[in-house]
C-alpha positions as a Markdown table, in Angstrom:
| # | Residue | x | y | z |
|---|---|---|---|---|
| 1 | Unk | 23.0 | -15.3 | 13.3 |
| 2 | Unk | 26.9 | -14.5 | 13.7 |
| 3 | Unk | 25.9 | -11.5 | 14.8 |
| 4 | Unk | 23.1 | -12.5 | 17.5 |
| 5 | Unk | 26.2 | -14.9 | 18.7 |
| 6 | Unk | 29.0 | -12.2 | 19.0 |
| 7 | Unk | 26.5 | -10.5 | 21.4 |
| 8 | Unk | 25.6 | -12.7 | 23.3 |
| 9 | Unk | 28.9 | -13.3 | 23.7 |
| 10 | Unk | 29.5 | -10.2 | 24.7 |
| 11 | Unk | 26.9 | -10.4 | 26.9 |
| 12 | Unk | 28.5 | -13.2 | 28.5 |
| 13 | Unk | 32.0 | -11.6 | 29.0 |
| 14 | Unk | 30.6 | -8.6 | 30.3 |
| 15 | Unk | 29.0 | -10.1 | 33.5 |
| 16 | Unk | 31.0 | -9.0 | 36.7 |
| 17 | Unk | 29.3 | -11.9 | 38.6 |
| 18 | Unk | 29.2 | -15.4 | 38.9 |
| 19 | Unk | 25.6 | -16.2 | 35.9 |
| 20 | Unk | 22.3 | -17.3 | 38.1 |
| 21 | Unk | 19.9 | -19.7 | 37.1 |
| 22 | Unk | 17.8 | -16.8 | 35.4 |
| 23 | Unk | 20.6 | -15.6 | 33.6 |
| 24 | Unk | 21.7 | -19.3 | 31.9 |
| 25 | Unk | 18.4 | -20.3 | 31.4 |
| 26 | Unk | 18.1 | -17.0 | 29.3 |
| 27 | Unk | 21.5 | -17.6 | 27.4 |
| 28 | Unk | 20.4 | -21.5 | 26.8 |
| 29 | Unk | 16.8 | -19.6 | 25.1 |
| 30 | Unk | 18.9 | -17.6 | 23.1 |
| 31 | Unk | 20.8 | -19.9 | 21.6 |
| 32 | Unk | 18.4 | -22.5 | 21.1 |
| 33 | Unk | 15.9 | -20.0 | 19.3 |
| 34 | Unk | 19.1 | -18.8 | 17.0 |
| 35 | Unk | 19.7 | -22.9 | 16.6 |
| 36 | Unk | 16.0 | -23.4 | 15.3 |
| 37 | Unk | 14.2 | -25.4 | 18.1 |
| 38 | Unk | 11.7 | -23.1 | 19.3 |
| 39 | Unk | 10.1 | -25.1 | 21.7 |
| 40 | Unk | 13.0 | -26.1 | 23.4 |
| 41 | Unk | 13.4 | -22.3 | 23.5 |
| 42 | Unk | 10.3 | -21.4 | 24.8 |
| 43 | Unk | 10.7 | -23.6 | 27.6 |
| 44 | Unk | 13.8 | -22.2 | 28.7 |
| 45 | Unk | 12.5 | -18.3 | 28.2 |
| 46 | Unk | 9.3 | -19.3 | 30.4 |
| 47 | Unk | 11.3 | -20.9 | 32.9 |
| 48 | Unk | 13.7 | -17.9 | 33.3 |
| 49 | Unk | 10.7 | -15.1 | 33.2 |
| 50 | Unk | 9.0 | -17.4 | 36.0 |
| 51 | Unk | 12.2 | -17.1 | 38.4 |
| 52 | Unk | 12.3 | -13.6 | 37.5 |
| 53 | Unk | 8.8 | -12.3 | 37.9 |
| 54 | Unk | 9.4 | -14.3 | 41.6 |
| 55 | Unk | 12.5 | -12.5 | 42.4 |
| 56 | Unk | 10.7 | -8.8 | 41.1 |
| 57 | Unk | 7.2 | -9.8 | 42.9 |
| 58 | Unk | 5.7 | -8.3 | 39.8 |
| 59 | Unk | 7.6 | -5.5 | 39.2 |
| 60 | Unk | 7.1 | -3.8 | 35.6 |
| 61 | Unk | 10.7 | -3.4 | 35.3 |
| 62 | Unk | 14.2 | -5.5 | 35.1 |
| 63 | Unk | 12.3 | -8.9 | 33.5 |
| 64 | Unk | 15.2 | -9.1 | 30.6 |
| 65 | Unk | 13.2 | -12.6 | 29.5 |
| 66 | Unk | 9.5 | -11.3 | 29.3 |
| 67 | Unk | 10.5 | -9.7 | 25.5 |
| 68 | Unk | 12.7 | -13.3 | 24.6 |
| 69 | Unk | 9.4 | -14.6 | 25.2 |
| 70 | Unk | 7.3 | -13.2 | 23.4 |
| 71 | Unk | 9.5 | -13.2 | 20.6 |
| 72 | Unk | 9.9 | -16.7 | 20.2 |
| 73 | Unk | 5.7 | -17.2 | 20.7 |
| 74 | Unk | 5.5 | -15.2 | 18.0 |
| 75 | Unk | 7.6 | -17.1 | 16.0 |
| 76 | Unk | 6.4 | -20.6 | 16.5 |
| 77 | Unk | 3.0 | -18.7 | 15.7 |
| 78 | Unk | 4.1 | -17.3 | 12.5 |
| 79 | Unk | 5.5 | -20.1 | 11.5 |
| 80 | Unk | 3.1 | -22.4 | 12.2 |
| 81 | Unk | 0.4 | -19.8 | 10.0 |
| 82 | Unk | 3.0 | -20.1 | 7.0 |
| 83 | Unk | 3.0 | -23.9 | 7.6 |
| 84 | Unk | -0.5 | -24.3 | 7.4 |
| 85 | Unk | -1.3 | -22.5 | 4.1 |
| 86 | Unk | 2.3 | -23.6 | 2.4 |
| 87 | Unk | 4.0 | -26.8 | 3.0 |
| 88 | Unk | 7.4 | -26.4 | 3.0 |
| 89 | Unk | 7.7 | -28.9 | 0.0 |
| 90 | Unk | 5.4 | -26.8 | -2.2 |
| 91 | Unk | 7.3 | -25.4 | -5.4 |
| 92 | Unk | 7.7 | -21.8 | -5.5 |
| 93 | Unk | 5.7 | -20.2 | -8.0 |
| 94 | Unk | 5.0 | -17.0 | -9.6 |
| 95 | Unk | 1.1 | -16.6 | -8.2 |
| 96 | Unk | 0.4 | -12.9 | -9.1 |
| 97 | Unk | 0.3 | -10.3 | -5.5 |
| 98 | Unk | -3.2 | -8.7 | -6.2 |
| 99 | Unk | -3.3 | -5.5 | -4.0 |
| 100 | Unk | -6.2 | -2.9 | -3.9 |
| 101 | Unk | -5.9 | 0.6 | -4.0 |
| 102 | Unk | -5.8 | 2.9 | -1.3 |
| 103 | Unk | -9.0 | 4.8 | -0.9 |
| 104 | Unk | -8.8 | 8.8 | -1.1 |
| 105 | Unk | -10.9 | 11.1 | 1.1 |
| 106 | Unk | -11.4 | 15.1 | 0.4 |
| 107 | Unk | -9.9 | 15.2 | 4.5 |
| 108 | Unk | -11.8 | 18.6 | 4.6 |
| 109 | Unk | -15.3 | 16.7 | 4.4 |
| 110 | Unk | -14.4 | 13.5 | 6.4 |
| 111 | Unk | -16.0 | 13.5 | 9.6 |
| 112 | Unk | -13.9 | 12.6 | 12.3 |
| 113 | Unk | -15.8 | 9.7 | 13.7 |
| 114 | Unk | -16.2 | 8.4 | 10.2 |
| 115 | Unk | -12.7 | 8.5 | 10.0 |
| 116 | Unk | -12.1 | 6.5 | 13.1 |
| 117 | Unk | -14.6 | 3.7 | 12.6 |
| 118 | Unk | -14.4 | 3.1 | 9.0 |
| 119 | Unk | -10.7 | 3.3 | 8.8 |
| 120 | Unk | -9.1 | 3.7 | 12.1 |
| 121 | Unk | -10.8 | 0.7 | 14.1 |
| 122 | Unk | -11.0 | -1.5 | 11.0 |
| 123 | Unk | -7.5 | -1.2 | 9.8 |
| 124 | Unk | -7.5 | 0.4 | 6.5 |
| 125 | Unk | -5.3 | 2.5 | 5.2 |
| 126 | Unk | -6.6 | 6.0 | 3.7 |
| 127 | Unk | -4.9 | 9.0 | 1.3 |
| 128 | Unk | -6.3 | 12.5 | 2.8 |
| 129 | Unk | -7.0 | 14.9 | 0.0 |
| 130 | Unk | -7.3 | 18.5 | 0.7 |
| 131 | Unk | -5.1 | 19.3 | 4.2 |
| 132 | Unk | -2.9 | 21.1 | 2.5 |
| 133 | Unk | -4.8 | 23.5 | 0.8 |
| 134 | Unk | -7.0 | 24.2 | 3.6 |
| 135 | Unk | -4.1 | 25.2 | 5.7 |
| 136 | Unk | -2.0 | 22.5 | 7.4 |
| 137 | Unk | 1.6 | 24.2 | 7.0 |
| 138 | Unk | 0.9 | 27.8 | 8.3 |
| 139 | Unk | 3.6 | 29.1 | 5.4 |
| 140 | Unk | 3.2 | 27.0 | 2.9 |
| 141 | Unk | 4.5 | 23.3 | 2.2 |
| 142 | Unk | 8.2 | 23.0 | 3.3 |
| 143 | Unk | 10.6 | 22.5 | 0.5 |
| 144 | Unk | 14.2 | 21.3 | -0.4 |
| 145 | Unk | 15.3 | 25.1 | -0.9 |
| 146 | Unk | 13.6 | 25.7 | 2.3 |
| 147 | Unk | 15.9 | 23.7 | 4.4 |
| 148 | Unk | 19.0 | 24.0 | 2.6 |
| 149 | Unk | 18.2 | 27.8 | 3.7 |
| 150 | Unk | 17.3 | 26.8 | 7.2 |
| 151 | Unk | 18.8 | 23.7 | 8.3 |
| 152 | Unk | 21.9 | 23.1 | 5.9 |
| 153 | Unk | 24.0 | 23.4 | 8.7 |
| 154 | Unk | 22.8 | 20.6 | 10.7 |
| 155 | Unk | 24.5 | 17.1 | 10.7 |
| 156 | Unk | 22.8 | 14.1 | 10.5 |
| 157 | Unk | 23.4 | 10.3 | 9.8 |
| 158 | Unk | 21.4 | 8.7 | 7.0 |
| 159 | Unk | 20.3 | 5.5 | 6.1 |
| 160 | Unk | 21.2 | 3.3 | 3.5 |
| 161 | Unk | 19.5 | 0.2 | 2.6 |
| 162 | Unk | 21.2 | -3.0 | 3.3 |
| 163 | Unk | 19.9 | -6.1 | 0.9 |
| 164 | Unk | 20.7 | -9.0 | 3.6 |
| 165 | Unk | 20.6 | -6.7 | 7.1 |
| 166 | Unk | 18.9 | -7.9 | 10.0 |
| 167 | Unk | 18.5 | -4.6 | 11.4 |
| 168 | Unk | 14.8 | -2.7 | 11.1 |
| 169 | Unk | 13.2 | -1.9 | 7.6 |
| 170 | Unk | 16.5 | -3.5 | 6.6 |
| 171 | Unk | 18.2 | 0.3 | 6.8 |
| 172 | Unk | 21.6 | 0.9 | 8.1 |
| 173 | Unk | 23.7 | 3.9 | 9.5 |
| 174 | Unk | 25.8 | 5.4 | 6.7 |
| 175 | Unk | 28.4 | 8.1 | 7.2 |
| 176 | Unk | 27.4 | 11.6 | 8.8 |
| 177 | Unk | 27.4 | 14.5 | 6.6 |
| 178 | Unk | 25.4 | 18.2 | 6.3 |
| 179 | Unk | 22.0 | 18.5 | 5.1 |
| 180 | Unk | 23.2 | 20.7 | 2.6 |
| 181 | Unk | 25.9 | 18.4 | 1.4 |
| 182 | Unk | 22.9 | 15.9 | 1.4 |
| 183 | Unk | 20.4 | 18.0 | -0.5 |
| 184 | Unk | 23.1 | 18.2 | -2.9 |
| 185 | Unk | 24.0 | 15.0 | -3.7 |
| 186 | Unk | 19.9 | 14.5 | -4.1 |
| 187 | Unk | 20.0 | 17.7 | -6.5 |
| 188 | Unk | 22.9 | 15.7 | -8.7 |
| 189 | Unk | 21.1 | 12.3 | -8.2 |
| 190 | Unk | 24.3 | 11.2 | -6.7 |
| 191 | Unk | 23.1 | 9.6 | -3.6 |
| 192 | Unk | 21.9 | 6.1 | -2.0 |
| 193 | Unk | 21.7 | 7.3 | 1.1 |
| 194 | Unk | 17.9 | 7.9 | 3.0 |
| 195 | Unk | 17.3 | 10.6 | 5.6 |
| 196 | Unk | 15.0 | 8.5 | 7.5 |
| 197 | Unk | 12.8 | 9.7 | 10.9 |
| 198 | Unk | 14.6 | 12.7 | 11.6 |
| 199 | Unk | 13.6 | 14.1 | 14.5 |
| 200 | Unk | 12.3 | 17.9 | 13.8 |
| 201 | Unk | 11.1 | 19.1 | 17.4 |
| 202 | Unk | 15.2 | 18.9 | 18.7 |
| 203 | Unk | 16.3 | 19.9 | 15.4 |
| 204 | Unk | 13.7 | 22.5 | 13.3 |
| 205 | Unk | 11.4 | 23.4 | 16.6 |
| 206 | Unk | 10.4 | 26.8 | 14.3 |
| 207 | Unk | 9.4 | 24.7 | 11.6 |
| 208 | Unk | 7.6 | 22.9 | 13.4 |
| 209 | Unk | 5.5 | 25.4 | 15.1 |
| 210 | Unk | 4.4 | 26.3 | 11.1 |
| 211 | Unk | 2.6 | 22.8 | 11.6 |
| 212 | Unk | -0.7 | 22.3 | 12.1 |
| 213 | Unk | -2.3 | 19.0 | 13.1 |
| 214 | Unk | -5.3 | 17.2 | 11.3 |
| 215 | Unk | -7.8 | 16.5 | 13.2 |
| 216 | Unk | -7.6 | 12.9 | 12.7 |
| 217 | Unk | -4.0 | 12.5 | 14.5 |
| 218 | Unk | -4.7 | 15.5 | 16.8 |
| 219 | Unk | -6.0 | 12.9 | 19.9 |
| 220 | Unk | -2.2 | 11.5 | 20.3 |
| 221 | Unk | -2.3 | 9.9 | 23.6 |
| 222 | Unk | 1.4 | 10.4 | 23.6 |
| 223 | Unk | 0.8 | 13.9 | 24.2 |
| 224 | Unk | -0.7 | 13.6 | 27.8 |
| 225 | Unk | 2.8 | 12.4 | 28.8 |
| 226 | Unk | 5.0 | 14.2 | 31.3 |
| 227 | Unk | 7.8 | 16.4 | 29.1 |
| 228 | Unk | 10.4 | 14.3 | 28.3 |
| 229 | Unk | 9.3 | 11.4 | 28.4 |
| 230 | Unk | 10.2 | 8.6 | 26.2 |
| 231 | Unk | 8.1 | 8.8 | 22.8 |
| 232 | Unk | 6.5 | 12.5 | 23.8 |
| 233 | Unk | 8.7 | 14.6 | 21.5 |
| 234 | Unk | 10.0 | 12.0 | 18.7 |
| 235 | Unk | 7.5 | 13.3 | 16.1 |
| 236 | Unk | 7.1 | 14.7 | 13.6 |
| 237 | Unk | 10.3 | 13.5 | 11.7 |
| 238 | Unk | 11.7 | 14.2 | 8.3 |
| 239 | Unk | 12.0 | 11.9 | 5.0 |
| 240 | Unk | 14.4 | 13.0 | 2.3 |
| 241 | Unk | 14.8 | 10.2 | -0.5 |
| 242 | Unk | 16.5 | 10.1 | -3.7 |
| 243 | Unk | 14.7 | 8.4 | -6.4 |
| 244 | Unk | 14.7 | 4.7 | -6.2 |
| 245 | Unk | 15.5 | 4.8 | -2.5 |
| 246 | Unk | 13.1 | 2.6 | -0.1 |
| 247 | Unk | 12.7 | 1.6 | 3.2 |
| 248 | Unk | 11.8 | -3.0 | 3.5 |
| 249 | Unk | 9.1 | -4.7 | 4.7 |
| 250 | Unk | 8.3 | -3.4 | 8.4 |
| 251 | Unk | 6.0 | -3.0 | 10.9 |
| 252 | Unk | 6.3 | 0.3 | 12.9 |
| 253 | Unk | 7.2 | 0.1 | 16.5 |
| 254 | Unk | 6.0 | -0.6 | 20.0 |
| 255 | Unk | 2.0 | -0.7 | 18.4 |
| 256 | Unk | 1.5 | 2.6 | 16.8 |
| 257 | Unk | 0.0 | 4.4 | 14.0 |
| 258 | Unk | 1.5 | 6.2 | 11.4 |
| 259 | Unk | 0.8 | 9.4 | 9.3 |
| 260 | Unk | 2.7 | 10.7 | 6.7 |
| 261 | Unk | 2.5 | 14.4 | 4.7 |
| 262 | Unk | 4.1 | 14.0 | 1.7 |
| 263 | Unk | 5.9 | 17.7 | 0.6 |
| 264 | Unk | 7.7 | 17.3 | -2.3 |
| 265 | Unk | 7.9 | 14.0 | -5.3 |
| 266 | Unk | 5.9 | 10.8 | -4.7 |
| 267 | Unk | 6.3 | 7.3 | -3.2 |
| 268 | Unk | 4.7 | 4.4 | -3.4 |
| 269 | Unk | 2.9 | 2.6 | -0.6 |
| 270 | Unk | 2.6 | -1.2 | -0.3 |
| 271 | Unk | 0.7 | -2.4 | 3.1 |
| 272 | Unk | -0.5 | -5.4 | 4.2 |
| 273 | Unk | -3.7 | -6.7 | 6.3 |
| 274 | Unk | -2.3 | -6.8 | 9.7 |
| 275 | Unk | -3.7 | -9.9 | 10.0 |
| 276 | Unk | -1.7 | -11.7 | 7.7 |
| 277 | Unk | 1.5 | -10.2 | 8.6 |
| 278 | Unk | 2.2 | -13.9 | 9.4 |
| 279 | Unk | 1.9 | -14.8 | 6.0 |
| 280 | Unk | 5.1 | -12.4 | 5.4 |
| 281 | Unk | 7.4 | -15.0 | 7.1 |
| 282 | Unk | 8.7 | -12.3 | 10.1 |
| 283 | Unk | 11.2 | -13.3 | 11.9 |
| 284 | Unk | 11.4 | -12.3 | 15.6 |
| 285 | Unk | 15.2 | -13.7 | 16.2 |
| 286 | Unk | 16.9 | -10.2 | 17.0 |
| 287 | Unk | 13.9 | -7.9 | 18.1 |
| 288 | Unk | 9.9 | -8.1 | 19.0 |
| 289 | Unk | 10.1 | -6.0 | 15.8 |
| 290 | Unk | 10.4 | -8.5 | 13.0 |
| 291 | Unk | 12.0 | -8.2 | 9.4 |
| 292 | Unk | 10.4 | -10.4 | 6.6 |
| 293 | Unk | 11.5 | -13.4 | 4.6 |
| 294 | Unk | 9.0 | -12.0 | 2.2 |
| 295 | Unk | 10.6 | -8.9 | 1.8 |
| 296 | Unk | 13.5 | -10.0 | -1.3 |
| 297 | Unk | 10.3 | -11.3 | -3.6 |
| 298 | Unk | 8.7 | -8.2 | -2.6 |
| 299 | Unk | 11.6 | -5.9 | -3.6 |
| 300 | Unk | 12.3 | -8.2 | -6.3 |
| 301 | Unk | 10.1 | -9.6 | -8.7 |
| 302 | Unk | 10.5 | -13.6 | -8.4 |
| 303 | Unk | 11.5 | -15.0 | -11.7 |
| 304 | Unk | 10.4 | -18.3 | -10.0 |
| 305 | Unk | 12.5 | -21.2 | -8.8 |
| 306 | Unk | 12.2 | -24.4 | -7.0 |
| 307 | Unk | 13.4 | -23.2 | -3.6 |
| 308 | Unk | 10.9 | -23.1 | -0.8 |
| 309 | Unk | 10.0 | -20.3 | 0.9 |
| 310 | Unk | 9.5 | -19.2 | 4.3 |
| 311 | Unk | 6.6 | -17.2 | 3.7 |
| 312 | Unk | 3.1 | -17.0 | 2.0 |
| 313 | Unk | 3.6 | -13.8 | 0.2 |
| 314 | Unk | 0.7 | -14.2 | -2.5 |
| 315 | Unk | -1.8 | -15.2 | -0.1 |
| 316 | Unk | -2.1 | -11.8 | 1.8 |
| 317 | Unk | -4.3 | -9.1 | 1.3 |
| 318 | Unk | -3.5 | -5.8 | 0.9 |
| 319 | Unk | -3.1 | -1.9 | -1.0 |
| 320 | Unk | -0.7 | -0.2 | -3.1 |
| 321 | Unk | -1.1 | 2.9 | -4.3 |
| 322 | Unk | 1.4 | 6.1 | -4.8 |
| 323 | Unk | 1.4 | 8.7 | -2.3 |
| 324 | Unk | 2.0 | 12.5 | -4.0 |
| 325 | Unk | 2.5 | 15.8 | -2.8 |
| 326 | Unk | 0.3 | 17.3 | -1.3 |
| 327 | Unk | -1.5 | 14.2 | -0.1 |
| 328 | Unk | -1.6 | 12.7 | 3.6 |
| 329 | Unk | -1.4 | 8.9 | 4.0 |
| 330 | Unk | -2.2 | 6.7 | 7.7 |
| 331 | Unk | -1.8 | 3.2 | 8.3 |
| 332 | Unk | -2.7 | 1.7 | 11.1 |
| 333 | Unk | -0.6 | -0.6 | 13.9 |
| 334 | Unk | 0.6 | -3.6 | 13.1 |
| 335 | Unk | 0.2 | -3.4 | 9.4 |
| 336 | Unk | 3.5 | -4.5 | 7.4 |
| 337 | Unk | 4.3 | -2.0 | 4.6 |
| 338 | Unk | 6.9 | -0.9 | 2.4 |
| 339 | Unk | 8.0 | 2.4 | 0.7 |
| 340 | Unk | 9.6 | 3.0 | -2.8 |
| 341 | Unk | 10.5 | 6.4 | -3.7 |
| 342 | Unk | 9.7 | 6.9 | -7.4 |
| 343 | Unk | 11.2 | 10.1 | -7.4 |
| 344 | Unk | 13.2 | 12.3 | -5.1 |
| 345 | Unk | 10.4 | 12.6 | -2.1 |
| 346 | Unk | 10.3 | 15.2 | 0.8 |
| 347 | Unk | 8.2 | 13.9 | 3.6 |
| 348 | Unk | 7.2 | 14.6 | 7.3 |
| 349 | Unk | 5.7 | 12.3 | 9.4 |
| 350 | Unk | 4.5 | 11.2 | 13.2 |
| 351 | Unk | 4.0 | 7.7 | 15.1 |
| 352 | Unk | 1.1 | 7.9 | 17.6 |
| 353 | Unk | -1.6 | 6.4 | 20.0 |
| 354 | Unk | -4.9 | 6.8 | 20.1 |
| 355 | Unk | -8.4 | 5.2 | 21.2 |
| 356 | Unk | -8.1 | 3.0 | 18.0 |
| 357 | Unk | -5.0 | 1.4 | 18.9 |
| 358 | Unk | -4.1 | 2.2 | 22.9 |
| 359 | Unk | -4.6 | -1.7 | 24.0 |
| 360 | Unk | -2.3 | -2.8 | 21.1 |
| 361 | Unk | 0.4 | -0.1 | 22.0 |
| 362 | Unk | -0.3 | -1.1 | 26.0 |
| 363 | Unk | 1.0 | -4.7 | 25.2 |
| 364 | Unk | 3.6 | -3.5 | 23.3 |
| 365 | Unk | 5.0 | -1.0 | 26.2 |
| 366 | Unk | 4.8 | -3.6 | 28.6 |
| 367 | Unk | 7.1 | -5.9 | 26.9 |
| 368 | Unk | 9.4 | -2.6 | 26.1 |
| 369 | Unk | 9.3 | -1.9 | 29.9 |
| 370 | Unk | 10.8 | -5.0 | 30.8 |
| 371 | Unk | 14.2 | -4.1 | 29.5 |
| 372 | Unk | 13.8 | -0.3 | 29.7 |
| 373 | Unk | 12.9 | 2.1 | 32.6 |
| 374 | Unk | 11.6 | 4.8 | 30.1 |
| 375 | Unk | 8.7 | 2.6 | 29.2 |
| 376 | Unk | 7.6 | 2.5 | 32.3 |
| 377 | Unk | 6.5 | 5.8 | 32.8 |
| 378 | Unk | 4.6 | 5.8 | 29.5 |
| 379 | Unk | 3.1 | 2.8 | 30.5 |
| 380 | Unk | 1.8 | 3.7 | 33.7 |
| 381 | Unk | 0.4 | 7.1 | 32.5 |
| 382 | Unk | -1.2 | 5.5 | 28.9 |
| 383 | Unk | -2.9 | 3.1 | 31.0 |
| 384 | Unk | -4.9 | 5.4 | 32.4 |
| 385 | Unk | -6.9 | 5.6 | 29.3 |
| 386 | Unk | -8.3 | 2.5 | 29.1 |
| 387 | Unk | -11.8 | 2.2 | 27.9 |
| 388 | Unk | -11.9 | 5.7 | 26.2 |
| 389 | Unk | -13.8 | 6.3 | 23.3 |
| 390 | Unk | -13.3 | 8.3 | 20.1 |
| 391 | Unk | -13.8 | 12.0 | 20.9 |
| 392 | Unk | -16.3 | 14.0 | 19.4 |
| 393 | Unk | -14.6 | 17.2 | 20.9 |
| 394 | Unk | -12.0 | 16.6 | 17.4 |
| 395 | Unk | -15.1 | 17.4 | 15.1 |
| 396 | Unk | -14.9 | 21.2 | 16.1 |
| 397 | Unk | -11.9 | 22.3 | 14.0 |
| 398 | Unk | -10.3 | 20.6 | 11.3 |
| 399 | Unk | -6.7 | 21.6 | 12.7 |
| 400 | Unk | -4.8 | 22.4 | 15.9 |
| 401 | Unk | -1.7 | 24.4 | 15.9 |
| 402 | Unk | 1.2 | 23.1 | 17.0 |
| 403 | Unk | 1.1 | 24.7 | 20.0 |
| 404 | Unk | -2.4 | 24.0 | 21.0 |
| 405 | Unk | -2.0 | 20.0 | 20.2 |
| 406 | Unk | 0.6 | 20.0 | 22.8 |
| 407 | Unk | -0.7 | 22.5 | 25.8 |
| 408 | Unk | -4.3 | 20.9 | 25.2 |
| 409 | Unk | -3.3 | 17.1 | 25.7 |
| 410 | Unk | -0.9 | 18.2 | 28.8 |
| 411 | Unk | -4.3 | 20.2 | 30.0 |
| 412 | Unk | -6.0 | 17.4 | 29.3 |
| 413 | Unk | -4.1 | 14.5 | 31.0 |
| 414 | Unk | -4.2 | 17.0 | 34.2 |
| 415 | Unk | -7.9 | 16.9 | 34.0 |
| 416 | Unk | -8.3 | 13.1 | 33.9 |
| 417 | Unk | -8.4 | 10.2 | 31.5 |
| 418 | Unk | -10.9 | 10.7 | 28.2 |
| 419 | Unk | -14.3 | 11.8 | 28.0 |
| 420 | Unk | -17.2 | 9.7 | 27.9 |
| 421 | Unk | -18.4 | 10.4 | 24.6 |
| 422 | Unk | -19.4 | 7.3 | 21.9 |
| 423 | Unk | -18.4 | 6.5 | 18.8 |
């Protein structure tokens, strides 16, 4: 909370101009939702995006309120959810977290409609078997020697995880060293530190024309945006984890899927049903990207106490199940999950949009446009895609090269919005 204060105070000192109406019914939001009366909150929020979507005449752009907004209906949602299932003056206690397993498919016999309905469209994770053998990195899997060959000269900043941070997955910047010096410390099992979504087109663009794309992740939407747009060229990204590194409870950003191609070591996966992410107790206070009261009793086993708490942990469904080389994980949007690494994990790794999860990623990107220009761009051209179906064209070949996933979504964005072929 200090922290949400010092900004806005910031905020506040920063203005060269006398604050409008807008502006102070947006601070007065702010400060009641970090003071605990929602409601009071939401009034204030829908009063300032009303003045602004005037002023704009319904503009996609500058409505700094229209994210506040739907943060704090979010919140009174969750909470309410949490309410309903726990009172707040139930005892804590230690109900056992029953988790399936995540199903494996030989990827080399899974259709790609099959894919989509049964775990795309439903939102169930899956482990692909069999990509890696059949061919998916041109030369071979990457290794550790590999890029302290290739890349050891390149800086980077790491994460570290932070018990009590507010920030994302609950990972913080740590201090900026080589990726040799990094790979070292790994070799000597001397490190805390997490090389977390590092981006590989800007930094290892050879490397990452040895890639080739499964055909499952192949229709990225993201793709048919112009070049350099925001998003277009973020993926694939590197993990590099010592053991007993891992990332908290998250959900991944602005409504996409994830995939994940696991190189070297093994992690395990814990994701939830995305619809009972509001059993997790998120909190929306500092971002439309929440962090999770349930996350300590997830990272922690609860030795059980009378202190309430703010979520409904045990009562969600979900998978765990440990991800090794070799194997390809995806989970789909919205779905809270968490990563352990159980030993010293190479990993690479892409965010995306597709048919499956477009009108999810659409309201995200128009909440995202309201405070940044970028956004807008990729939510004009996404939109174009509406009411596309799952493409039977990505049955043909099990992989695209790296170079044909990107020239044949540009050529295909030029030619028009998807096909009309049916799931």
């Amino acid at each position: 909370m200090r922290k949400r204060i010092a900004e806005l105070e910031e905020e506040i000192a920063a203005s060269s101009r006398k604050p409008s109406l807008t502006d102070l019914l947006g601070l007065l939001g702010s400060f009641q939702f970090l003071c605990g009366d929602l409601t009071e909150a939401k009034l204030s929020y829908t009063r300032a995006v009303s003045l602004e979507e005037k002023a704009l005449g319904g503009g996609l752009g500058g409505r700094k309120f229209a994210a506040a907004l739907a943060r704090v209906t979010r919140q009174i949602e969750a909470d309410q959810t949490v309410a309903s299932v726990r009172p707040s003056s139930e005892v804590f206690s230690e109900e056992p977290l029953v988790l399936q397993n995540i199903e494996r498919r030989d990827g080399t016999k899974l259709g790609y409609i099959e894919f989509m309905s049964e775990y795309a469209d439903k939102g169930v994770p899956v482990i692909l078997t069999g990509l890696f053998e059949a061919g998916m990195f041109v030369r071979g899997a990457w290794s550790f020697d590999r890029l302290q060959e290739e890349l050891g000269n390149k800086l980077i900043v790491p994460r570290r995880r932070v018990e009590d941070s507010p920030d994302w997955a609950h990972l913080e910047d740590s201090q900026q060293t080589s990726l040799s010096e990094f790979l070292e410390k790994i070799s000597a099992s001397s490190c805390e530190d997490y090389i977390f979504d590092w981006n590989l087109p800007g930094n290892a663009p050879d490397l990452v024309d040895e890639l080739r794309i499964p055909k499952f992740f192949s229709g990225d939407l993201l793709q048919h945006l112009p070049e350099g747009s925001l998003y277009r060229e973020a993926w694939p990204s590197l993990f590099i984890g010592p053991k007993g590194s891992r990332s908290g409870l998250h959900i991944d950003a602005f409504g996409s899927n994830f995939w994940m191609a696991m190189l070297q070591g093994q992690k395990e996966w814990t994701i939830f049903n995305r619809e009972d992410a509001s059993l997790l107790g998120p909190s929306y206070q500092i971002s439309l990207d929440p962090t999770f009261a349930a996350e300590r009793d997830l990272a922690h086993a609860p030795t059980g106490t009378s202190e309430p708490r703010k979520h409904a942990l045990w009562r969600a469904r979900g998978w765990r199940s440990l991800l090794s080389a070799g194997e390809v994980t995806r989970l789909c949007q919205g779905s809270p999950h968490a990563v352990n690494n159980v030993t010293a994990t190479l990993a690479i790794s892409a965010n995306y949009i597709d048919t499956s999860n477009l009108e999810r990623a659409l309201e995200e990107l128009d909440l995202i446009a309201a405070e940044d220009p970028r956004a807008v761009c990729v939510l004009e051209h996404l939109s174009r895609f509406r009411g596309g179906k799952h493409d039977h064209e990505h049955e043909k070949q099990l992989f695209a090269s790296w170079s044909e996933f990107k020239r044949s979504q540009s050529k295909k964005s030029r030619n028009g919005p998807l096909g009309s072929t049916t799931d």
